[in-house]
C-alpha positions as CSV (number, residue, x, y, z in Angstrom):
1,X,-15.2,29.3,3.8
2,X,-12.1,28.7,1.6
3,X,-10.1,25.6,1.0
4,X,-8.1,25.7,4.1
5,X,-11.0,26.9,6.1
6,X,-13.1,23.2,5.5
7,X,-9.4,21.5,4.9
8,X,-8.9,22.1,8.8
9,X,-12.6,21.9,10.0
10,X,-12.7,18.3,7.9
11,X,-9.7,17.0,9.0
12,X,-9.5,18.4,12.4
13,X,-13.2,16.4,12.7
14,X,-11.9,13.1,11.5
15,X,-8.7,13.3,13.5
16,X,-10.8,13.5,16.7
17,X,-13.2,10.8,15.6
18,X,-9.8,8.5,15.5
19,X,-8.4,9.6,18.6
20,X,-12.0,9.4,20.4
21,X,-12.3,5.3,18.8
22,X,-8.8,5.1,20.1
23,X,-9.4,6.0,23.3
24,X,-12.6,4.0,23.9
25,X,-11.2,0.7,22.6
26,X,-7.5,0.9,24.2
27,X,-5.8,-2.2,24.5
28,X,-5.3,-3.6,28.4
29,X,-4.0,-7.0,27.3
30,X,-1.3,-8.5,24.8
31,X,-4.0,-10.0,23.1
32,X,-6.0,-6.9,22.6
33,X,-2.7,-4.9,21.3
34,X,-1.3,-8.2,19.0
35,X,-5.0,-9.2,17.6
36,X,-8.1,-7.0,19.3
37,X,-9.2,-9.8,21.3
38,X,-10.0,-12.3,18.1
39,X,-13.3,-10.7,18.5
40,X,-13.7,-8.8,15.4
41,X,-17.1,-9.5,13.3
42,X,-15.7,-10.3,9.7
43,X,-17.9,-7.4,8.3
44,X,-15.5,-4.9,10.5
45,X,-12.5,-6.9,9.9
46,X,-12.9,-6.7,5.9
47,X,-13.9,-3.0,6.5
48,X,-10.6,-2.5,8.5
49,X,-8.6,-4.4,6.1
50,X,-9.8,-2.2,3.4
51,X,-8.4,0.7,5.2
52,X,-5.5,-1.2,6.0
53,X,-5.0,-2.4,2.4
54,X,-5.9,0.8,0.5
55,X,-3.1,3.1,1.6
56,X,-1.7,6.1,0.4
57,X,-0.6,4.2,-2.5
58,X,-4.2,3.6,-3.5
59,X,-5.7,6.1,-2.6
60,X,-3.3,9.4,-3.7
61,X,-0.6,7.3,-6.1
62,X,-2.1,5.1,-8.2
63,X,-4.3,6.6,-10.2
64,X,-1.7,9.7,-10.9
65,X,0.4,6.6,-12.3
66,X,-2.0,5.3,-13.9
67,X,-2.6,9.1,-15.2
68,X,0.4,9.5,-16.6
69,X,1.3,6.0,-17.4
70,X,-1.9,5.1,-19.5
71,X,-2.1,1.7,-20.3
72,X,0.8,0.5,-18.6
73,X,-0.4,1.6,-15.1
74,X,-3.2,-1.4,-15.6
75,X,-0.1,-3.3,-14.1
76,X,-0.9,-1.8,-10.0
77,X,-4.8,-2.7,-10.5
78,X,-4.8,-6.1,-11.4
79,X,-2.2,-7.1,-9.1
80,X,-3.2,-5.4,-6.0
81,X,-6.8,-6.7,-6.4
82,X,-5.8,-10.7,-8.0
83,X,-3.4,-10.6,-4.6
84,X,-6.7,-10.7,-2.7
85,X,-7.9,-13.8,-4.4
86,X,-4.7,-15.9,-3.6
87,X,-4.9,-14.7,0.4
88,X,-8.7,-15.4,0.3
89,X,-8.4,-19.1,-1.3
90,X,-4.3,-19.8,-0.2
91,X,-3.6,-18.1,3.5
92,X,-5.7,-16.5,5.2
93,X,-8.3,-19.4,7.0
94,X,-5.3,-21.9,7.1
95,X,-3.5,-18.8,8.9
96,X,-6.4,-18.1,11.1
97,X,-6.7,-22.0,11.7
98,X,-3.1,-21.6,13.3
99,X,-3.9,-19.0,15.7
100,X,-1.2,-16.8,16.4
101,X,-0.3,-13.5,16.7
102,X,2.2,-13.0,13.8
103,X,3.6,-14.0,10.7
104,X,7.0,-14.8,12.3
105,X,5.3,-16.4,14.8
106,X,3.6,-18.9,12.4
107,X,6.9,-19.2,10.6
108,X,9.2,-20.1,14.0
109,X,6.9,-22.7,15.1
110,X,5.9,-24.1,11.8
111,X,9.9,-24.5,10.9
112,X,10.7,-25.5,14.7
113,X,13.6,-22.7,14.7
114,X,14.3,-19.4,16.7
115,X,16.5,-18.4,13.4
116,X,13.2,-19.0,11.2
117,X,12.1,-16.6,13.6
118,X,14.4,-13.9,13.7
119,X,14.9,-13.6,10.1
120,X,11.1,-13.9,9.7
121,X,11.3,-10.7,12.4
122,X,13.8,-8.8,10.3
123,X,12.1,-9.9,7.1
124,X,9.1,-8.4,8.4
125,X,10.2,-5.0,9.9
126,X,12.4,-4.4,6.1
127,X,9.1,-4.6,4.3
128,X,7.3,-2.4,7.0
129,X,9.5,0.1,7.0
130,X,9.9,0.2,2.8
131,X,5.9,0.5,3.0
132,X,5.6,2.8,5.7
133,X,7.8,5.3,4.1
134,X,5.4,5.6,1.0
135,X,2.5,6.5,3.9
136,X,4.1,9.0,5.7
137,X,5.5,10.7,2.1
138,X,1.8,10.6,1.0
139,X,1.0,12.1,4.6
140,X,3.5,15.0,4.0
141,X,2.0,15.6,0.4
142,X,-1.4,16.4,2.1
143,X,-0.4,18.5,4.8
144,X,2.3,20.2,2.7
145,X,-0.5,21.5,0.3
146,X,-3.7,22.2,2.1
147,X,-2.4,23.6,5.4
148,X,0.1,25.5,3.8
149,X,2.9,23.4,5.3
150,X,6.7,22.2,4.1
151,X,6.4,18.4,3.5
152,X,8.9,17.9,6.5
153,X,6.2,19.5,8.9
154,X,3.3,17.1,7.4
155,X,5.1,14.3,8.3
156,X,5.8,15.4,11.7
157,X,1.8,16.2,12.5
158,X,1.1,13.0,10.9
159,X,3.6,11.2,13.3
160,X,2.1,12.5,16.1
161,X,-1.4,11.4,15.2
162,X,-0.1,7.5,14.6
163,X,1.5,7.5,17.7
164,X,-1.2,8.4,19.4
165,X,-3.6,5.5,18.3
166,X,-1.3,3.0,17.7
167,X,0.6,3.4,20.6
168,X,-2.5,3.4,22.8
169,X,-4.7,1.0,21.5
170,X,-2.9,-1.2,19.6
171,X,-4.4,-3.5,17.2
172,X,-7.5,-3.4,19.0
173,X,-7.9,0.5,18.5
174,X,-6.3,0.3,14.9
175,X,-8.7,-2.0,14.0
176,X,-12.1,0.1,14.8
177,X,-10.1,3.4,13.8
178,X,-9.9,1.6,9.9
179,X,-13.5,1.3,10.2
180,X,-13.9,4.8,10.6
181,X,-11.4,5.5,8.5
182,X,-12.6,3.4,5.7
183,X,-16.0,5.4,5.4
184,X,-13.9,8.6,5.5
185,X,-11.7,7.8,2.8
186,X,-14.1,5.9,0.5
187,X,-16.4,8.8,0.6
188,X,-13.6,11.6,-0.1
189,X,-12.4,9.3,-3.3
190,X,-16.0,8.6,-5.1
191,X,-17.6,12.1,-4.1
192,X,-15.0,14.3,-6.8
193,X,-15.2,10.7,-9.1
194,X,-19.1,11.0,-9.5
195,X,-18.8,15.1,-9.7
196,X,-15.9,14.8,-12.3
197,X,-18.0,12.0,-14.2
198,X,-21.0,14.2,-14.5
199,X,-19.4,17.3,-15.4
200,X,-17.1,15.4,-18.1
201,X,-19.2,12.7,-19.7
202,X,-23.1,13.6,-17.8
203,X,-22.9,9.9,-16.6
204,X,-23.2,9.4,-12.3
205,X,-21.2,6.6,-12.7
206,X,-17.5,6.8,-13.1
207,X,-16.9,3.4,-14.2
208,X,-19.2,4.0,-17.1
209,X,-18.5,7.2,-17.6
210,X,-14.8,6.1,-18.3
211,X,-16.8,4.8,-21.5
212,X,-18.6,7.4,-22.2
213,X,-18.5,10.4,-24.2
214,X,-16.7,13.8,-23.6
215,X,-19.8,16.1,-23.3
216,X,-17.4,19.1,-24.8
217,X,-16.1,17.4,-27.7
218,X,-18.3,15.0,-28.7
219,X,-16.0,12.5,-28.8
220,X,-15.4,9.6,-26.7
221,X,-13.7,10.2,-24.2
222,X,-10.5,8.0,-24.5
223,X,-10.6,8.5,-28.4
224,X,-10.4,12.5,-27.5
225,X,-7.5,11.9,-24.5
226,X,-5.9,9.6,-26.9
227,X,-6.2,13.2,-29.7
228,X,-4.5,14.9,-26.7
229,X,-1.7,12.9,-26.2
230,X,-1.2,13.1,-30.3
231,X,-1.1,16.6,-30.4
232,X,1.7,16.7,-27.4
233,X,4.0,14.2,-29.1
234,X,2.9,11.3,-26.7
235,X,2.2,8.1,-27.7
236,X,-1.4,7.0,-27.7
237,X,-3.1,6.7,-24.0
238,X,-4.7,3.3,-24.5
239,X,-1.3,2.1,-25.7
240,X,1.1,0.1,-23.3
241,X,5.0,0.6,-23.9
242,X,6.3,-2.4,-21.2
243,X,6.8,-5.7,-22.6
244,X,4.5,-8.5,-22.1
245,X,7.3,-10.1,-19.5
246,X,8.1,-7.2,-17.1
247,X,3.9,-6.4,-17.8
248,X,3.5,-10.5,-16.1
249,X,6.2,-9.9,-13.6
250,X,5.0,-6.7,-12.1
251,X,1.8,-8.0,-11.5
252,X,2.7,-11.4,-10.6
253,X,5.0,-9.7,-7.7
254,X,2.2,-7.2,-6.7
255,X,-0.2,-10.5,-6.3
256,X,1.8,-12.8,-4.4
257,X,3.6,-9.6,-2.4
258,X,-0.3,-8.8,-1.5
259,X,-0.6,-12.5,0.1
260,X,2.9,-12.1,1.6
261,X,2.3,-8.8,3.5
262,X,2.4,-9.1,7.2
263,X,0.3,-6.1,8.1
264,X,-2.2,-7.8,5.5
265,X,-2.1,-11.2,7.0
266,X,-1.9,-10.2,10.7
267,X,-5.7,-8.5,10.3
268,X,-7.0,-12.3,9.7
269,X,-6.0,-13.5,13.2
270,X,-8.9,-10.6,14.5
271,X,-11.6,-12.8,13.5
272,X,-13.2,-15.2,16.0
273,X,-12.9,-18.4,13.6
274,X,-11.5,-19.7,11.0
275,X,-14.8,-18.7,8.6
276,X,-14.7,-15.5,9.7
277,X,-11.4,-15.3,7.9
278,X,-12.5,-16.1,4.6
279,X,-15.7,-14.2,4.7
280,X,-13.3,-11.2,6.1
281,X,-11.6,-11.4,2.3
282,X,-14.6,-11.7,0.6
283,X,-16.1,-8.5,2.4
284,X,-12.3,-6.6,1.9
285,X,-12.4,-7.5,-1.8
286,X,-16.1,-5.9,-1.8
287,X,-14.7,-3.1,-0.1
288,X,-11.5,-2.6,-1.9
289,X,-13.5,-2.8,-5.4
290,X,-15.4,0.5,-5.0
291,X,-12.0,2.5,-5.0
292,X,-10.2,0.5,-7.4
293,X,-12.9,0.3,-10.3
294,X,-13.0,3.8,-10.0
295,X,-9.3,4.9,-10.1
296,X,-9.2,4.6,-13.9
297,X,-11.8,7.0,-14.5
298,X,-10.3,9.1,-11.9
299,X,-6.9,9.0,-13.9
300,X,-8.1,9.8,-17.3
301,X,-10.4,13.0,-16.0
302,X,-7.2,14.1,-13.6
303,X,-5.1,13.7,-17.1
304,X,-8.2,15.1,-19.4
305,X,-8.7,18.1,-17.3
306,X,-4.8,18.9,-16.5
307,X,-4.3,19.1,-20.3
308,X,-7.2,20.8,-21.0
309,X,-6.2,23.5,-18.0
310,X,-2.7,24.8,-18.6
311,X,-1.2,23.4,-22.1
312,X,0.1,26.8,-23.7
313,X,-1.6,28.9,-21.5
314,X,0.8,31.6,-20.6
315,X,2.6,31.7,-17.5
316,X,1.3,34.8,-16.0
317,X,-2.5,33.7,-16.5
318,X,-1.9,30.1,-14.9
319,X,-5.6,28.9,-13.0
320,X,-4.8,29.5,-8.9
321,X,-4.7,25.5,-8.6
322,X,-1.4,25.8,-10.2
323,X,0.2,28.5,-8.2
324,X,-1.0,26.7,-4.9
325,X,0.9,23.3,-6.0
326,X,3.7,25.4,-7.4
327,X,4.4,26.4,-3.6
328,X,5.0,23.1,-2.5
329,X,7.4,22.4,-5.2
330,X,5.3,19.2,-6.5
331,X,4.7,21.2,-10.1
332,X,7.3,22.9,-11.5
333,X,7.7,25.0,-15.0
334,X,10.9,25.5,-16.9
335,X,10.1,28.0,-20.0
336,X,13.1,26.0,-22.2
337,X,11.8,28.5,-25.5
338,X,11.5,31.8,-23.7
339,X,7.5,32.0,-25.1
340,X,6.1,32.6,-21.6
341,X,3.9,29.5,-22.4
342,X,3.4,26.7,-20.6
343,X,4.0,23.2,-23.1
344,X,3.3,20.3,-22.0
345,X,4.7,18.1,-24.6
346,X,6.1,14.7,-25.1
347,X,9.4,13.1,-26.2
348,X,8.8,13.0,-30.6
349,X,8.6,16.9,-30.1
350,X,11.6,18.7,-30.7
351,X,10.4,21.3,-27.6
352,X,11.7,20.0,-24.0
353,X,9.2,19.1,-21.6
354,X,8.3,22.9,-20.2
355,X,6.3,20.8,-17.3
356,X,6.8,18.7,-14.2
357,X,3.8,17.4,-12.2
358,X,4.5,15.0,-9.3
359,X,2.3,11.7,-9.8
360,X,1.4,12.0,-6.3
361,X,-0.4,14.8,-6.5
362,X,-2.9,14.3,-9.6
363,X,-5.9,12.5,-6.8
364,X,-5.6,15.4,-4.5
365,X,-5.3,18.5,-7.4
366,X,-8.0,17.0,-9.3
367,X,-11.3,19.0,-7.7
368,X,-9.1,22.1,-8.0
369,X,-8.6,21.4,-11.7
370,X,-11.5,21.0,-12.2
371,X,-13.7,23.6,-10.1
372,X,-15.4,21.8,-7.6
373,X,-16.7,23.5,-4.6
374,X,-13.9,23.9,-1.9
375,X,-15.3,21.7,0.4
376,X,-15.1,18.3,-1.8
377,X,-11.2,19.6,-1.8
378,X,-11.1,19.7,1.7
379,X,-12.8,16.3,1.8
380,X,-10.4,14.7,-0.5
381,X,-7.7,16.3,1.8
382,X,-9.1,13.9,4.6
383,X,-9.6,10.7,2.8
384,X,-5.8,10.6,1.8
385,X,-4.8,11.2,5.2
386,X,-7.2,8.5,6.4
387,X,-6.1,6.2,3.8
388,X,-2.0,7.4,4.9
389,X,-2.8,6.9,8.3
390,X,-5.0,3.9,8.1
391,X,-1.9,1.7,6.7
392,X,0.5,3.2,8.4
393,X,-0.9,2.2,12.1
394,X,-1.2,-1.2,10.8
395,X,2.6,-1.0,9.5
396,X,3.6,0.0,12.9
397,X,1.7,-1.9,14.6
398,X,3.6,-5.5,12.5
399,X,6.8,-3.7,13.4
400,X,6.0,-3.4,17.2
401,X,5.0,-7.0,17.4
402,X,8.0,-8.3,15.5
403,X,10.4,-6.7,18.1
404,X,7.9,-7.2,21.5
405,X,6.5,-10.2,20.9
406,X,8.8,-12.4,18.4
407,X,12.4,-11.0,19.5
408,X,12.1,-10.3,23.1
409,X,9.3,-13.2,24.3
410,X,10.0,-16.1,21.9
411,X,13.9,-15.7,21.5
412,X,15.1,-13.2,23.8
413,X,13.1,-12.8,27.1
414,X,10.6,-15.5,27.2
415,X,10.4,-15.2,31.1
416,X,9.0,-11.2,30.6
417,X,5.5,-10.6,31.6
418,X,2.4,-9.9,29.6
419,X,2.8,-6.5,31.7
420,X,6.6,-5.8,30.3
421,X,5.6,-7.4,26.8
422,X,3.1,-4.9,26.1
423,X,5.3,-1.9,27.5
424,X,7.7,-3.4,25.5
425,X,5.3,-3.2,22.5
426,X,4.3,0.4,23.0
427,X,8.1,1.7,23.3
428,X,8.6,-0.4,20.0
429,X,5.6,1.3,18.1
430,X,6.9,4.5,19.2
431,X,10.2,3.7,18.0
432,X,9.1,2.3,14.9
433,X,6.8,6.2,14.5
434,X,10.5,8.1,14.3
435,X,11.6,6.1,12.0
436,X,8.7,5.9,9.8
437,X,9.3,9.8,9.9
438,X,12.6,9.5,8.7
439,X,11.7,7.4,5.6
440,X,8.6,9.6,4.6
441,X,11.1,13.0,4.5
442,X,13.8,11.2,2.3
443,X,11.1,8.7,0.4
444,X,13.0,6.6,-2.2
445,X,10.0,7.3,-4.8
446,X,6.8,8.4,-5.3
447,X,4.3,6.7,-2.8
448,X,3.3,3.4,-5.3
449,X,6.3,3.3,-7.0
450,X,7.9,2.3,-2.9
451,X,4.3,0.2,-1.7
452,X,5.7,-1.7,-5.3
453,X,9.1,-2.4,-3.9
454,X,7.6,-3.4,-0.9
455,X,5.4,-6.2,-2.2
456,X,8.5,-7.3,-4.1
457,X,10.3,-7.9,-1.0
458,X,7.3,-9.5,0.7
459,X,6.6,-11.7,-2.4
460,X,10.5,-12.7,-2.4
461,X,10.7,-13.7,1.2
462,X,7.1,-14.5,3.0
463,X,4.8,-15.6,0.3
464,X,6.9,-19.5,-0.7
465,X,7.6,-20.1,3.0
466,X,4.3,-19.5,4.6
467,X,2.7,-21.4,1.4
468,X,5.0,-24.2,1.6
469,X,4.3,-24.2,5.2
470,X,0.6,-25.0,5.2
471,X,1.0,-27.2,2.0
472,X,4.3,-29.1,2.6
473,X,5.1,-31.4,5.5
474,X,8.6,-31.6,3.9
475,X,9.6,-28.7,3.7
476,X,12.5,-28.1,6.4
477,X,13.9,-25.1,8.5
478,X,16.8,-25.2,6.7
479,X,14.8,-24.7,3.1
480,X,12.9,-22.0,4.6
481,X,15.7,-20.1,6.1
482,X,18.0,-20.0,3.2
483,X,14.9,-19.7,0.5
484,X,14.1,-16.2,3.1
485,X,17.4,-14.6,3.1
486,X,18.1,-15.6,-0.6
487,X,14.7,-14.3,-2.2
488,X,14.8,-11.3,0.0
489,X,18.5,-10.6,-0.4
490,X,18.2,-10.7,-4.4
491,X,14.9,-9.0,-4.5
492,X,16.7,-5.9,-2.2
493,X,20.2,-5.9,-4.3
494,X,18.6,-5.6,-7.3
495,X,16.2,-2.8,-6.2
496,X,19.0,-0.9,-4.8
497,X,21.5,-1.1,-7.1
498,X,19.1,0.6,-10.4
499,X,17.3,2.9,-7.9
500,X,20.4,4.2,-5.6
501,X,23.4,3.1,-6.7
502,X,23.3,3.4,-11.2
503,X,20.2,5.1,-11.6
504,X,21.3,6.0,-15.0
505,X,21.4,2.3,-15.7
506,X,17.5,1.9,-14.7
507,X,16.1,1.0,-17.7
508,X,14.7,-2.3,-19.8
509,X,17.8,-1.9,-22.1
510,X,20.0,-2.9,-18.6
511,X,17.8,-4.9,-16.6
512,X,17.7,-8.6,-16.2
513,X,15.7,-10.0,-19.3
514,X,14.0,-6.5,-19.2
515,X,12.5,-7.1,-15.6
516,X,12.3,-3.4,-14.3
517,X,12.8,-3.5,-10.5
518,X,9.3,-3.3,-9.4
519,X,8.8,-6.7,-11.1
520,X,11.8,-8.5,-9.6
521,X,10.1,-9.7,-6.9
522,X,8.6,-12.3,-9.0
523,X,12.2,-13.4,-9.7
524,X,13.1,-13.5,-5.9
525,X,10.2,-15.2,-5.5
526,X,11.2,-18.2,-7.9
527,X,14.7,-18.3,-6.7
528,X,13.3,-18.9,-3.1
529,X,11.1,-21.2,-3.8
530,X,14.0,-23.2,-5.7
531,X,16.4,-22.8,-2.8
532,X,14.0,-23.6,0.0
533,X,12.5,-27.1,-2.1
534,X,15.9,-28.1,-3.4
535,X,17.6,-27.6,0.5
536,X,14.8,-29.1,2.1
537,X,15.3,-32.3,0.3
538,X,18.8,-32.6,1.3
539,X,18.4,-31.8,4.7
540,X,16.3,-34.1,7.5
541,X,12.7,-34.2,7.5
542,X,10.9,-31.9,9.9
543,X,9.9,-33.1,13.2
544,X,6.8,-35.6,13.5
545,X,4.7,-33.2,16.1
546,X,5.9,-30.2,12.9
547,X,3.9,-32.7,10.1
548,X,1.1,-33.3,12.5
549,X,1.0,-29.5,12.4
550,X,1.1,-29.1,8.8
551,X,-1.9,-31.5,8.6
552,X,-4.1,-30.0,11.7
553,X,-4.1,-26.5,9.6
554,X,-5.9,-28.0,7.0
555,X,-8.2,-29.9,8.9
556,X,-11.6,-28.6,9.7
557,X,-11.3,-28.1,13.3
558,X,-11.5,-25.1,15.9
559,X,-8.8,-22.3,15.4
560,X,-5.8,-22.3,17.4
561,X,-5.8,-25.9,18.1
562,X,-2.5,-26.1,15.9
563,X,-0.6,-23.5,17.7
564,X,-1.8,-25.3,20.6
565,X,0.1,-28.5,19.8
566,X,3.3,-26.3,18.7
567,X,3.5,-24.6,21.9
């Protein structure tokens, strides 16, 4: 069989194993659809946050940053894994000690206010919406390549699939479909790895054979990809080029956005105690480790191998690989000299860049580049789709419960039944599914570049409210509503204005004290915290039952008993 031949049989095999889990675990109650019953083990919960967590970003993005990026791609994998740490040790038990369904929720009762609540709801569906458009972009990629598919068509096939599963079985069926999901995608990503490091270095091992020695040259293999990038007029790999500020403040928004994210946070109310929660982090960092020590290696054999495949080979003789992603428009040559030659070269050479290669597609080319039998191809096809798809269910699924449950019950309709709530819920997932569409065929970026500005938003608006919330019986509605709408407003303004509106401005000789705009988060982040303290100590005290809150969340007790008292 060729490529497209075990592309379809692979995918077309995990797509009904996900509609099958959907269908057997469909949601018949609120609670089912919001949280799958709070009866999750925390071995399947950290499994399913996995999934959740390692999206298209992870899975297809990062690692063709960090291909092309070198050094300063280190930036996505310490922030995306320290973020863990902080939800483990800062939110998630207390969180889960609350009991609720969402994060708005926590936020309206915890600051006593149907406005906390609403901008907590709008809050919420911005970020999911940023992040979700990343997914369904990453979704298009795959289908635009290995079913022979424009982008716009992808996206379309892979709206159909969410909708199916989120729609039906809510959190409940997302949450057993990320299981599955998580075993697909893990073993697409470290099957190619472990093939790539044995045919590059001889070493099993990616994350040792990242060490290693090129087996061709002799060399080592970041000493000979360091050679490489000499020769083309790049600057040394293993060489960063950010400064040390906008290096802190990228990863200091990627690690606080992490604990901020909604979908993220949500998965922790799945467990059946408060325990389970922290053991559920412990198990999702385990989880979320395997991929993301091994995305290095990944990038410097994707970057290694693309070198080594078409740099001044002539046009006419280009490998098949090339021709394939040339299709899709996601690699593209311009022959600036007239030599017929491809030159991939860098900015000290006097020769234009003859060669454009989408980040997004350096995970999924890689076992072409390299040779590797069709079938890992078609495998690797159907662990980015899982990891797309994975993410975006959850995504929907925060945006659903923002409109059903925190808009129409808690503000809206409160008299609705459970009945109309979780119609209401479905018709706002599938809602939510069209829009998601839109975003993923006009992406503002390639897929990590917009899962960064996400986590900036999420780091400028959620993370100082929900933390000041559990450790802060001072802190008032007021504080938390203007510190929201401040961080979030900043944090957005700043993003839009060098991304959409001056482009030609977006660099670190024009940004705030060189902060690029995925950083900037960690500036919203500061300025809300500033806002919400400094207000909330000119404004009165919250409520005596609200500090009796505060204080039950951090006691040892049974879960929900908090939420209990609020309601």
């Amino acid at each position: 069989m060729n490529v497209q031949s075990w592309t379809f049989l692979l995918v077309a095999a995990s797509f009904a194993l996900y509609i099958g889990i959907a269908i057997w675990s469909r949601a018949s109650t609120t609670k089912d659809f919001y949280v799958a019953g709070t009866g999750v083990s925390p071995l399947a919960n950290g499994m399913a946050t996995a999934a959740d967590w390692m999206s298209a970003a992870s899975f297809i993005s990062m690692a063709g940053l960090i291909s092309f990026m070198g050094y300063d791609g280190s930036v996505y994998l310490m922030g995306w894994t320290g973020g863990y740490v902080l939800l483990a040790l800062l939110l998630a038990p207390y969180l889960r000690k609350y009991g609720a369904f969402t994060v708005p929720d926590f936020v309206g009762d915890r600051y006593y206010s149907k406005l906390a609540r609403v901008v907590a709801v709008v809050c919420a569906i911005f970020i999911s919406f940023t992040y979700v458009a990343g997914q369904m972009r990453g979704v298009g990629i795959v289908f635009g390549r290995f079913l022979e598919v424009d982008i716009n068509t992808g996206v379309f096939i892979g709206m159909a699939i969410v909708f199916f599963y989120a729609v039906l079985g809510g959190m409940k069926g997302i949450t057993y479909t990320q299981v599955a999901q998580y075993c697909v995608l893990i073993f697409a990503y470290m099957v190619p790895a472990i093939y790539l490091s044995i045919l590059i270095t001889g070493n099993p091992i990616p994350q040792l054979g990242l060490g290693g020695v090129d087996q061709a040259s002799g060399v080592a293999l970041l000493e000979r990809l360091n050679g490489l990038h000499l020769e083309l007029g790049f600057g040394p790999y293993t060489s960063g080029t950010k400064s040390t500020l906008d290096v802190f403040f990228i990863t200091a928004a990627l690690m606080v956005g992490t604990a901020g994210l909604p979908h993220v946070i949500i998965r922790f109310y799945t467990v059946p105690r408060v325990r389970d929660a922290r053991i559920s982090a412990g198990w999702a960092l385990l989880f979320i480790s395997l991929l993301y020590t091994t995305a290095p290696a990944v990038a410097v054999f994707a970057r290694t191998n693309l070198i080594n495949s078409v740099n001044n080979v002539p046009y006419a003789s280009v490998p098949n690989w090339f021709t394939n992603w040339e299709a899709t428009g996601l690699v593209e040559f311009d022959d600036v000299n007239g030599d017929g030659r491809i030159q991939f070269v860098g900015p000290e050479s006097s020769v234009t860049n003859e060669l454009r290669v989408d980040n997004d597609i350096m995970v999924l080319a890689n076992p072409e580049i390299a040779g590797l039998p069709d079938w890992v191809v078609g495998l690797v096809a159907a662990g980015g789709l899982a990891a797309a798809l994975s993410t975006a269910a959850g995504l929907l699924l925060v945006i659903s419960s923002a409109v059903s449950h925190d808009l129409l019950k808690r503000v809206l309709v409160p008299e609705i039944t459970e009945k109309g709530e979780l119609l209401a819920a479905r018709v706002a997932a599938g809602v939510a599914v069209l829009v998601a569409g839109y975003f993923g065929m006009h992406p503002p970026g390639f897929v990590a570049q917009v899962v960064a500005f996400a986590f900036g938003l999420a780091a400028s608006s959620f993370f100082p409210v929900i933390l000041l919330g559990i450790f802060s019986k001072r802190t008032t509605r007021e504080g938390a509503i203007l510190g929201m709408i401040s961080g979030i407003s900043f944090t957005a303004a700043y993003i839009v204005y060098f991304k959409f509106i001056r482009p030609d401005l977006n660099s670190a000789a024009h940004w705030w004290f060189g902060i690029s705009p995925e950083g900037i988060g960690t500036l919203g982040m500061l300025i809300n915290f500033a806002i919400t303290a400094t207000v909330s100590r000119v404004t009165p005290a919250p409520p005596v039952h609200v500090q009796v809150l505060v204080d039950l969340i951090r006691v040892p007790r049974g879960a929900g008993e908090a939420h209990e008292l609020s309601a």
